[in-house]
N, C-alpha and C positions, 0 to 999 in steps of 0.2 A: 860752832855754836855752843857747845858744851862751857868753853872758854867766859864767854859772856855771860851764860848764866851762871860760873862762878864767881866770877867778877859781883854780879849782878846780885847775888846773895851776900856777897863778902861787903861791898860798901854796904847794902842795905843794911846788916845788922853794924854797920858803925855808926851810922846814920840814924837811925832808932834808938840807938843808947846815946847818943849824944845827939839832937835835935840843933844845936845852934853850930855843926861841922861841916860850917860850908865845902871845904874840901871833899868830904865824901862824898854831901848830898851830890857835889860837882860831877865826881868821880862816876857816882850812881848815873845821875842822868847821862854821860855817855855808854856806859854800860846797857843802859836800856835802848837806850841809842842804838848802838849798834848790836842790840838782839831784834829790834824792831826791824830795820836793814836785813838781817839773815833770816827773816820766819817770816815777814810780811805782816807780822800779829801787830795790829792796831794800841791793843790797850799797852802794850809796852812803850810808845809813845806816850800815851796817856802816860803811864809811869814815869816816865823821863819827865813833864811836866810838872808834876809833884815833887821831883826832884827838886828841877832847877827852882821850881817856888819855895822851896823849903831854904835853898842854899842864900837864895835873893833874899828872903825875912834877914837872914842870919849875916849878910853883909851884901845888901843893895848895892853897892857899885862893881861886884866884883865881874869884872869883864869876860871871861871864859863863861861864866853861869849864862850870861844876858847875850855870848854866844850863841849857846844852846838854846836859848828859849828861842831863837830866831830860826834855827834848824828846826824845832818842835812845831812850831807853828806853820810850817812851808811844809812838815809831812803832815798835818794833820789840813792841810789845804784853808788855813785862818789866811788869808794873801793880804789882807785889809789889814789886820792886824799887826801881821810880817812886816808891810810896806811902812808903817807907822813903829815901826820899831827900828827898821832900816834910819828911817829919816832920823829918828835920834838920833840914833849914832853917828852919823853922819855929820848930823849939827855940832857933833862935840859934848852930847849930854846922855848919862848913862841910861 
């Protein structure tokens, strides 16, 4: 656990000083990802959210992000949402 919150602080300040790095925001939202996974804490998903929204402004098609926000959304029990995001991608549209 200790691992992910340094993970977790380490993209976040790359991530804050540089707002358009999708890469990190990416990085970040796994990171929170899997702190959420080891503590059971809720708003860390939430955090992971913010992520992947921040990394999607800064390049909308990038596949690994629109991943995660499909992870995000199935632990935060959005299935409506989830399901409608599946099917994009599915269709072949980011």
């Amino acid at each position: 656990m200790g691992l992910a919150r340094a993970d977790t602080a380490f993209w976040g300040d790359r991530f804050r000083a540089n707002p358009r790095d999708f890469i990190s925001a990416t990085r970040l939202a796994a990171s929170e990802i899997e702190l959420a996974r080891a503590t059971g804490d809720v708003s860390a998903y939430l955090a992971a959210e913010a992520a992947v929204d921040g990394a999607v402004t800064a390049y909308p098609d990038y596949p690994i992000a629109l991943d995660y926000r499909g992870v995000v959304l199935v632990a935060l029990h959005r299935f409506e949402a989830a399901r409608v995001r599946a099917t994009t991608i599915l269709m072949g549209s980011p």
